[in-house]
DOPATOR-21500 format. One record per residue (C-alpha): x, y, z; residue in one letter; residue number from 1. Coordinates in steps of 0.05 Angstrom, whole numbers, plus 5000, padded with zeros to 4 digits. Each point is the difference from the previous one (the first is absolute). Example, Ala and Ser with C-alpha at 12.3 -4.5 7.8 and 13.67 -1.06 7.14 Angstrom:
> x, y, z, code, pos
> 5246, 4910, 5156, a, 1
> 5027, 5069, 4987, s, 2
//
This chain:
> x, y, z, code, pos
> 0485, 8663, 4127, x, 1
> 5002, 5054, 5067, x, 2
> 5007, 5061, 4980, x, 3
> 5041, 5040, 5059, x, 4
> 5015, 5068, 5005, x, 5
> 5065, 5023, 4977, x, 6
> 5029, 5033, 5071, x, 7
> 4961, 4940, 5038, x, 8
> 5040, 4948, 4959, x, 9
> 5040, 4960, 5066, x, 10
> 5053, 4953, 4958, x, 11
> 5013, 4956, 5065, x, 12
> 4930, 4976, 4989, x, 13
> 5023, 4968, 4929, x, 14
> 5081, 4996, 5001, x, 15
> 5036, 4945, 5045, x, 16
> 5065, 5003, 5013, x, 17
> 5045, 4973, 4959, x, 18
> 4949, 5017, 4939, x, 19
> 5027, 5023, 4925, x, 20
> 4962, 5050, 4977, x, 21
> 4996, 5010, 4919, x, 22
> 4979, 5060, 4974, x, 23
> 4987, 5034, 4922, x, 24
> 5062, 5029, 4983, x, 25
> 5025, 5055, 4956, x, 26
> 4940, 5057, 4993, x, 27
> 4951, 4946, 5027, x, 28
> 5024, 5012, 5062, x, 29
> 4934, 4992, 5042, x, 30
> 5043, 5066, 5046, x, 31
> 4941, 5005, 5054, x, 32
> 5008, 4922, 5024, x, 33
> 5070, 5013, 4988, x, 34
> 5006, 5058, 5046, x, 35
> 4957, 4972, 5056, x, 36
> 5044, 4933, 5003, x, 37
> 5060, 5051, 5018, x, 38
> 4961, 5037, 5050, x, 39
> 4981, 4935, 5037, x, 40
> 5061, 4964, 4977, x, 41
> 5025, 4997, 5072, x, 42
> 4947, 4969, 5027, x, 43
> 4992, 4944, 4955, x, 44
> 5056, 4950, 5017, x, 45
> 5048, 4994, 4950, x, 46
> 4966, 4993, 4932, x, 47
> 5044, 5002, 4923, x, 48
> 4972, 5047, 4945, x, 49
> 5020, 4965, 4927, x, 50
> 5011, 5056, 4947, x, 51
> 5000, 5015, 4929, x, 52
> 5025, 5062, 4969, x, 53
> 4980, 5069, 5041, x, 54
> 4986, 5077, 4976, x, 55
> 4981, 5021, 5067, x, 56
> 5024, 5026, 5060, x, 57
> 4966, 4962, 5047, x, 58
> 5052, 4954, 5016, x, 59
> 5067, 5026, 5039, x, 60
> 5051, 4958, 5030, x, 61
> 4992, 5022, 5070, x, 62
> 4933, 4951, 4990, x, 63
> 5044, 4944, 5004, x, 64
> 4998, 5001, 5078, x, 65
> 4938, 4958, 4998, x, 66
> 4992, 4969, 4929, x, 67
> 5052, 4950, 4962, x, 68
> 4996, 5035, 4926, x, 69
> 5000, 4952, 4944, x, 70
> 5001, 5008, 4927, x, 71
> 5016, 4981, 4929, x, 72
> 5050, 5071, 4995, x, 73
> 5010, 5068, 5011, x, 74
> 4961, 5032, 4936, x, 75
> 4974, 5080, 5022, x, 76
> 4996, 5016, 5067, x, 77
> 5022, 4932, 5034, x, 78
> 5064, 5018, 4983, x, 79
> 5008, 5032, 5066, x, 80
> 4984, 4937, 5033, x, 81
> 5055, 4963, 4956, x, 82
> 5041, 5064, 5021, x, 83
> 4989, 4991, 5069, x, 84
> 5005, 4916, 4995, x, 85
> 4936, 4988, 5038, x, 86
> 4963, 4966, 4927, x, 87
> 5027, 4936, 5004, x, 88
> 4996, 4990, 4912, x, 89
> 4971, 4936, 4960, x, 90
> 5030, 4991, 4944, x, 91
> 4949, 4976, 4955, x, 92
> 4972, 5006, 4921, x, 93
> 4935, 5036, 5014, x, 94
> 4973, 4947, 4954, x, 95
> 5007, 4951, 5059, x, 96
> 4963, 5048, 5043, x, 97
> 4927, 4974, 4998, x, 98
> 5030, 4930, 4997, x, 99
> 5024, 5004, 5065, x, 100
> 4955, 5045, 5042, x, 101
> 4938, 4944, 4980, x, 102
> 5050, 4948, 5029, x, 103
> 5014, 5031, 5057, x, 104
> 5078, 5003, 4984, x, 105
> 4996, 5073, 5012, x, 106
> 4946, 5002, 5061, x, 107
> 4940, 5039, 5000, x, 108
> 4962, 5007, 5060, x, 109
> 4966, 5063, 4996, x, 110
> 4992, 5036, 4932, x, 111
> 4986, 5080, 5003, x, 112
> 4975, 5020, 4928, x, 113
> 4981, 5064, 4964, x, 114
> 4926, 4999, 4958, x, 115
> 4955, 5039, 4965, x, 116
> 4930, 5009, 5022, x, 117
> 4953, 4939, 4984, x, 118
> 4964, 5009, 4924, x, 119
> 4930, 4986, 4992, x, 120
> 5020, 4920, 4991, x, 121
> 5020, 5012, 5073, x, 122
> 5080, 4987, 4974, x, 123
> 5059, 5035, 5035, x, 124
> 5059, 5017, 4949, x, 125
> 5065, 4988, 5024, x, 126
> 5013, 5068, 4969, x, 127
> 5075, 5017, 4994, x, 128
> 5027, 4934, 5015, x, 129
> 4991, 4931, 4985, x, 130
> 5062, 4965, 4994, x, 131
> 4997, 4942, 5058, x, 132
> 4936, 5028, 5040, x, 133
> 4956, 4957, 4982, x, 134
> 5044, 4944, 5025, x, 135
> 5014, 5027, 5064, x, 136
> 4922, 5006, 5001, x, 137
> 5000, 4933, 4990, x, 138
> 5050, 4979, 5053, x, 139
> 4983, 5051, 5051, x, 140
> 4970, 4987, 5075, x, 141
> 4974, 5070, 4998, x, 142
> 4980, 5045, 4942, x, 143
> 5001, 5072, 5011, x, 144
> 4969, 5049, 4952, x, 145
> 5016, 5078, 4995, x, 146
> 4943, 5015, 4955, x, 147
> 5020, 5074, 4974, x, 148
> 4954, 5040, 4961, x, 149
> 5055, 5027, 4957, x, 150
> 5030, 4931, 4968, x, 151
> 4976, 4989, 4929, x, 152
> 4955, 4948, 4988, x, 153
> 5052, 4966, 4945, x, 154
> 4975, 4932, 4970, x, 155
> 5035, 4943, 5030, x, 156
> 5001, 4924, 4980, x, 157
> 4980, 4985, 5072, x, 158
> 4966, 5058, 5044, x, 159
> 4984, 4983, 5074, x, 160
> 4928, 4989, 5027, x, 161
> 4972, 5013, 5075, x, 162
> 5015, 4924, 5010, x, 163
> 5072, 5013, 4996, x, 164
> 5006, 5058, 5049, x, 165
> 5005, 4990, 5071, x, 166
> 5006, 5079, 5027, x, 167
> 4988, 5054, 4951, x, 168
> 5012, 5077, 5015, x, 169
> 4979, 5056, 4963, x, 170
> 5044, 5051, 4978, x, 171
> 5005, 5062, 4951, x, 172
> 5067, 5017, 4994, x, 173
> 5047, 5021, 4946, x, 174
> 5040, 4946, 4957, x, 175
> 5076, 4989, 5002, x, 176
> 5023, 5027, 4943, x, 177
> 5063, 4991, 4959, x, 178
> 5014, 5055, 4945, x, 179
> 5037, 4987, 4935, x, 180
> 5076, 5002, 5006, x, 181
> 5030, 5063, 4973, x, 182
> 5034, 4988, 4932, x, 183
> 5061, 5018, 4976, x, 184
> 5042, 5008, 4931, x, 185
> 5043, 4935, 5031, x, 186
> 4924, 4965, 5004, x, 187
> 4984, 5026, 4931, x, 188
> 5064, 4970, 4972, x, 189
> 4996, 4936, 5029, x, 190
> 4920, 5005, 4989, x, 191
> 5017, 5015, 4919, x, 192
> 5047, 4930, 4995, x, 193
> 4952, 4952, 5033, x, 194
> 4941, 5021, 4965, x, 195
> 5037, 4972, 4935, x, 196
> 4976, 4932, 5027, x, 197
> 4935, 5017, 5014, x, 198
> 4953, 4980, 4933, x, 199
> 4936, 5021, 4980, x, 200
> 4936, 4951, 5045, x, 201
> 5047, 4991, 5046, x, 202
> 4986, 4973, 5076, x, 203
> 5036, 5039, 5048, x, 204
> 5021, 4987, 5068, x, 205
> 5046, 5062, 5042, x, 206
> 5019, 5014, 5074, x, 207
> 5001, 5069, 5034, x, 208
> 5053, 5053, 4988, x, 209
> 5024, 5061, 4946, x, 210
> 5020, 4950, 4950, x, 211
> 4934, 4961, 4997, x, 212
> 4956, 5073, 4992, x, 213
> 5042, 5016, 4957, x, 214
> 5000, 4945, 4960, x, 215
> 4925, 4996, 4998, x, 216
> 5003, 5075, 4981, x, 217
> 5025, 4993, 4928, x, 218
> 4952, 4943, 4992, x, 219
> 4948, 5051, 4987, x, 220
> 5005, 4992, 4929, x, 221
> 4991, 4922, 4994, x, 222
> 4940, 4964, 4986, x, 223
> 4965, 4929, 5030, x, 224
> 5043, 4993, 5057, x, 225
> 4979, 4957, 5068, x, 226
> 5016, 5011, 5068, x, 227
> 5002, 4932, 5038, x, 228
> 5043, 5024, 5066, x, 229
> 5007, 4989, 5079, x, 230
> 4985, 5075, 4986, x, 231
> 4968, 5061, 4981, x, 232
> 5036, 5078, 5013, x, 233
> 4957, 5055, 4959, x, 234
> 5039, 4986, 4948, x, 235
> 4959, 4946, 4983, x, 236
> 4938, 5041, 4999, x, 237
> 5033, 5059, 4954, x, 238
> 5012, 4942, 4946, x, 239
> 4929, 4983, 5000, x, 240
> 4983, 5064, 4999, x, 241
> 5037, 5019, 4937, x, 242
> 4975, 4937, 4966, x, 243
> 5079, 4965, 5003, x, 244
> 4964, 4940, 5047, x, 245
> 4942, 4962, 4980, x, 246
> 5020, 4939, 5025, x, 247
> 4957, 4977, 4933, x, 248
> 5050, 4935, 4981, x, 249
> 5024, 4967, 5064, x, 250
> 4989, 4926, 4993, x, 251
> 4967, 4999, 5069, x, 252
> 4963, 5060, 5037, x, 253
> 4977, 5024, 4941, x, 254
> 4975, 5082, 5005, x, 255
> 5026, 4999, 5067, x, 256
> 5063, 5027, 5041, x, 257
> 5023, 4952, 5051, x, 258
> 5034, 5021, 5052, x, 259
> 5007, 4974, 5088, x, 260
> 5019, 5070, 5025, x, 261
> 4982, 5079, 4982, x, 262
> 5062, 5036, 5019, x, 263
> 4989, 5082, 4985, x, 264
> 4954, 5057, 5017, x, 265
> 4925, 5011, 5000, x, 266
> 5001, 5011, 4922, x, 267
> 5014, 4920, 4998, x, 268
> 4949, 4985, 5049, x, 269
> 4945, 5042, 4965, x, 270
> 5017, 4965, 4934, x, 271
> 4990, 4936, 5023, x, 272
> 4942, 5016, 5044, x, 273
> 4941, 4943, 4974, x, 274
> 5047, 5003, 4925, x, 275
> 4985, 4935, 4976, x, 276
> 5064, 5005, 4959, x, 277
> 5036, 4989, 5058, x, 278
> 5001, 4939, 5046, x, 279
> 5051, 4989, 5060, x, 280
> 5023, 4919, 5008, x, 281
> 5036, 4957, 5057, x, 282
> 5073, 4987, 4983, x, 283
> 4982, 4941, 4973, x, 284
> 4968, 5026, 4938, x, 285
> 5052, 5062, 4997, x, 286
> 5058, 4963, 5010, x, 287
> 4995, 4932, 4979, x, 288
> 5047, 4990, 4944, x, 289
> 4947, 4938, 4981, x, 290
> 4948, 5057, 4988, x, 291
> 5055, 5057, 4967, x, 292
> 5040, 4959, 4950, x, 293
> 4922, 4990, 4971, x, 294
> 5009, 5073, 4982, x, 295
> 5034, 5012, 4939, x, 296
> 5053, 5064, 4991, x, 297
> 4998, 4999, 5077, x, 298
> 5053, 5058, 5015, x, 299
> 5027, 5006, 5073, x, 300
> 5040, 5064, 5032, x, 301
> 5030, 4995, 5067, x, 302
> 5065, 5035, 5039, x, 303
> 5053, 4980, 5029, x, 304
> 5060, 5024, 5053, x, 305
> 5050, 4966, 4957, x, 306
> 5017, 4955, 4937, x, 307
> 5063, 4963, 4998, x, 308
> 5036, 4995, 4937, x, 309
> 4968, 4920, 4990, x, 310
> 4931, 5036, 5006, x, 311
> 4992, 4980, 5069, x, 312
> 4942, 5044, 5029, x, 313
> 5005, 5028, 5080, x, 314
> 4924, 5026, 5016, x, 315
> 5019, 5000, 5075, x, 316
> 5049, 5024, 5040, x, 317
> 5073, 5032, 5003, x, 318
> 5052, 5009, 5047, x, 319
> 4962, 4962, 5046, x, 320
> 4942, 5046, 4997, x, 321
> 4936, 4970, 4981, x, 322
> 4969, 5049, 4945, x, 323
> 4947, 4965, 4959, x, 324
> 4974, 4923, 4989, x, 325
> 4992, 4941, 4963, x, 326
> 4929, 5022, 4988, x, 327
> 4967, 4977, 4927, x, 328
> 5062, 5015, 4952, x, 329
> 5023, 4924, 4988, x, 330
> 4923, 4980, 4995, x, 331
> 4999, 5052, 4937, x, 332
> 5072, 4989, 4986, x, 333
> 4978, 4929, 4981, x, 334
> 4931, 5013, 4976, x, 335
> 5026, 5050, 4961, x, 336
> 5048, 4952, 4956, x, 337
> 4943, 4948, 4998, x, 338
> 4960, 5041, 4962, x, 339
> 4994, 4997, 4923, x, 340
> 5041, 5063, 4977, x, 341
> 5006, 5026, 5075, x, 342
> 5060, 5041, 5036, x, 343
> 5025, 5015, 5067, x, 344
> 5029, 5065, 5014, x, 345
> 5047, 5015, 5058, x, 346
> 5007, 5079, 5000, x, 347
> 5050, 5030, 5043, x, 348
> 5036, 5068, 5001, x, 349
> 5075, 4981, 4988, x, 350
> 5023, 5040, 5064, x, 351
> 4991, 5014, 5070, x, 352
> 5023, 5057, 5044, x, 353
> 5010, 5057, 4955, x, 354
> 5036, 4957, 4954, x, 355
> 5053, 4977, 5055, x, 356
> 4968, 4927, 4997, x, 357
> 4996, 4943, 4935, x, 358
> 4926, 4966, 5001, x, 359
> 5033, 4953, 4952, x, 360
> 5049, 4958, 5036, x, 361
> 5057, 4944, 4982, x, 362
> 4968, 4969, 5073, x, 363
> 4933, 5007, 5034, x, 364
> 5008, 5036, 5073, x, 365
> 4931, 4973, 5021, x, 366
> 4965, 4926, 4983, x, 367
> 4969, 4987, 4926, x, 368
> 4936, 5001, 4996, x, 369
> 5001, 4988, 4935, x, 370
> 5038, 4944, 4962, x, 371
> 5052, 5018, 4937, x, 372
> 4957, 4931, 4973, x, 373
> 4939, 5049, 5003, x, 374
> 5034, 5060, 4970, x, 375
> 4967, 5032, 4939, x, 376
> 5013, 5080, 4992, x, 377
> 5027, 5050, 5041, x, 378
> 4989, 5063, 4992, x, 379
> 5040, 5069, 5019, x, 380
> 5006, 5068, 4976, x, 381
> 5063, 4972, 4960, x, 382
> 4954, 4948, 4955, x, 383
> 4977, 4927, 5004, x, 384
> 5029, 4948, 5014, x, 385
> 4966, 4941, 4968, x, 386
> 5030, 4942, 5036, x, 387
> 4964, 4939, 4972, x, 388
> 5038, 4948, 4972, x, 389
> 5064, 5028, 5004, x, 390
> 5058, 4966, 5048, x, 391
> 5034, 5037, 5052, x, 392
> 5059, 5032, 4964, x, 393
> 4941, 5028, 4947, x, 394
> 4961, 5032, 5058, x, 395
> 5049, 5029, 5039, x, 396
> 5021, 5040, 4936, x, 397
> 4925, 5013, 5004, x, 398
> 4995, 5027, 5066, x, 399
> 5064, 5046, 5003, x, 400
> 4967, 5028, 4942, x, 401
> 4940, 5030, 5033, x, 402
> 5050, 5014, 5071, x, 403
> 5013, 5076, 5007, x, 404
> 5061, 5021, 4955, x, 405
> 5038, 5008, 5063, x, 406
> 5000, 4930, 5033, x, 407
> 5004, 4964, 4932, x, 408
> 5075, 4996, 5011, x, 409
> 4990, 4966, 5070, x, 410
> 4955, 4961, 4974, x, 411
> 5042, 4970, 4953, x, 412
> 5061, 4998, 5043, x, 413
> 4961, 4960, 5045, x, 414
> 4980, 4953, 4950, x, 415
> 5064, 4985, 4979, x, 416
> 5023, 4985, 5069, x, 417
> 4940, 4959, 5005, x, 418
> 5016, 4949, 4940, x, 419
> 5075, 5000, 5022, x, 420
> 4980, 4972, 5073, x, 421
> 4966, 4942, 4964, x, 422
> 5065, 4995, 4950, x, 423
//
């Protein structure tokens, strides 16, 4: 391992043209590599950056002069990019992820990654992140450190070692943070009917957003639950806190959290700073549905843009406009309804625009990312709709249900049109 001066670092000495470049995603953005490859990126002859999710500003479209922008979908800040149609989107379960950076499916010639300063075993956390890292680790010509003095030294099922770094900088520089979504009475409403299928010991798997704080918010008062996610907000942390989490009858991981990414402020980090309650896992422990349906009462909670009145789920785009991804919801979808007394939750406010616009539609506008053969419950401020085992007529009576009073009619108009077309 060289270690190199951050403002000496020259890229062209380590990127080719032509070169992918895979870096930690999400708030393991290693932003000090990140920010030199755009400084330099004229120089460097053409070279693709693969992406996760982002909660930074680092990248801007105007960046695409030099760089091809690839990506699994436009979660945070690479939304712009989406916006802008320079992130050419893969659309891919996240569970696949690892799986196909190791094979070289999605290449990997240079990997940038974020780490905490080396313990006294002489072991680098991955910190924040540590989804597909240690694949692209793997697979990587070139490995590229930012060591940074502020990422937590989390427990991780596979930290690096000076053998697997190439160029390491040092840094001291403040985290990306993510704060909690702001909650609101809609969040509280739709929080108060999916909790009814939450039980006691409980596993629990949720995504960002209002609805998932909120929901974990009137979990306070239960007892023995598990947290076996692709993340961890500071949510996570306030339910150990308050003694709601033990993580004390999981079938597997025992005592411990599991989790491949810490999305949220310094709070989380601290918390999970050397907490040996914690430990962060490649997809293919967080995702596998092999390893979750082992995991009894495993409860999933994901979003959507849209359900269609089959239960049809749209996680991605609309109008055209590519707004979210695949990411992990099928993986937990699945897992989810593998699992011995287990539930997956699609939450969704049942409007958009001020009202103006039905989430709940007779058709999709976007692709499903979800199948209706997946379906389980979907959730609004209007109720639940528990959509397993019943045919199509019995859920779309389900899902006008929990529409918005005002585009119930509509709803049913157009399902009425719908079965005479087939007539």
């Amino acid at each position: 391992m060289q270690v190199i001066d951050a403002k000496a670092l020259d890229l062209r000495s380590l990127i080719r043209p032509g070169d992918t470049i895979l870096w930690g995603q999400a708030c393991g953005e290693p932003t000090t590599l990140a920010e030199t490859l755009l400084a330099q990126r004229a120089d460097l002859g053409g070279v693709t950056v693969f992406l996760g999710s982002g909660f930074s500003n680092t990248l801007q479209p105007e960046h695409a002069d030099h760089i091809r922008f690839t990506g699994i979908g436009a979660a945070g800040t690479l939304r712009r990019l989406t916006k802008a149609g320079v992130l050419d989107v893969l659309p891919c379960h996240v569970s696949k992820m690892e799986g196909y950076v190791a094979d070289g499916v999605i290449p990997c010639d240079v990997a940038f990654v974020q780490v905490a300063p080396a313990d006294e075993n002489g072991h680098y956390s991955l910190g924040l992140i540590s989804d597909y890292i240690r694949a692209a680790v793997r697979r990587a010509r070139v490995v590229v450190a930012e060591v940074n003095a502020q990422v937590p030294q989390v427990p991780c099922a596979e930290p690096l070692t000076d053998a697997d770094i190439d160029i390491a900088v040092h840094t001291d520089r403040p985290l990306i943070e993510l704060a909690p979504a702001a909650i609101t009475d809609l969040d509280r409403t739709i929080a108060r009917y999916a909790q009814a299928f939450i039980p006691e010991r409980a596993t629990l798997q949720v995504g960002i957003g209002a609805v998932p704080e909120a929901v974990m918010a009137n979990l306070r008062s239960h007892r023995d639950l598990s947290i076996h996610s692709g993340m961890l907000g500071d949510s996570a942390a306030d339910l150990v806190d308050c003694g709601a989490v033990t993580n004390a009858y999981k079938e597997i991981d025992p005592g411990v959290m599991v989790s491949g990414a810490l999305i949220g402020t310094r709070r989380l980090y601290d918390f999970c700073h050397r907490n040996k309650g914690v430990r962060m896992h490649p997809l293919s422990h967080t995702h596998s549905i092999a390893t979750l349906s082992r995991l009894s009462r495993f409860i999933s909670l994901n979003s959507a843009i849209e359900v269609d009145l089959s239960g049809q789920v749209n996680a991605e785009s609309v109008g055209g406009q590519y707004l979210g991804a695949v990411g992990g919801q099928v993986d937990y979808v699945r897992a989810a309804t593998a699992s011995a007394g287990g539930r997956s939750m699609i939450a969704l406010p049942s409007t958009a625009q001020n009202g103006r616009v039905t989430r709940i539609v007779a058709s999709l506008s976007g692709p499903v990312t979800t199948a209706r053969s997946d379906a389980d419950v979907i959730v609004t401020e209007y109720g639940a709709a528990d959509l397993r085992g019943k045919p199509l007529s019995q859920r779309a009576k389900a899902m006008i249900a929990i529409a918005h009073p005002d585009h119930r009619e509509s709803l049913d108009r157009a399902l009425h049109a719908a079965r005479k077309a087939v007539a």
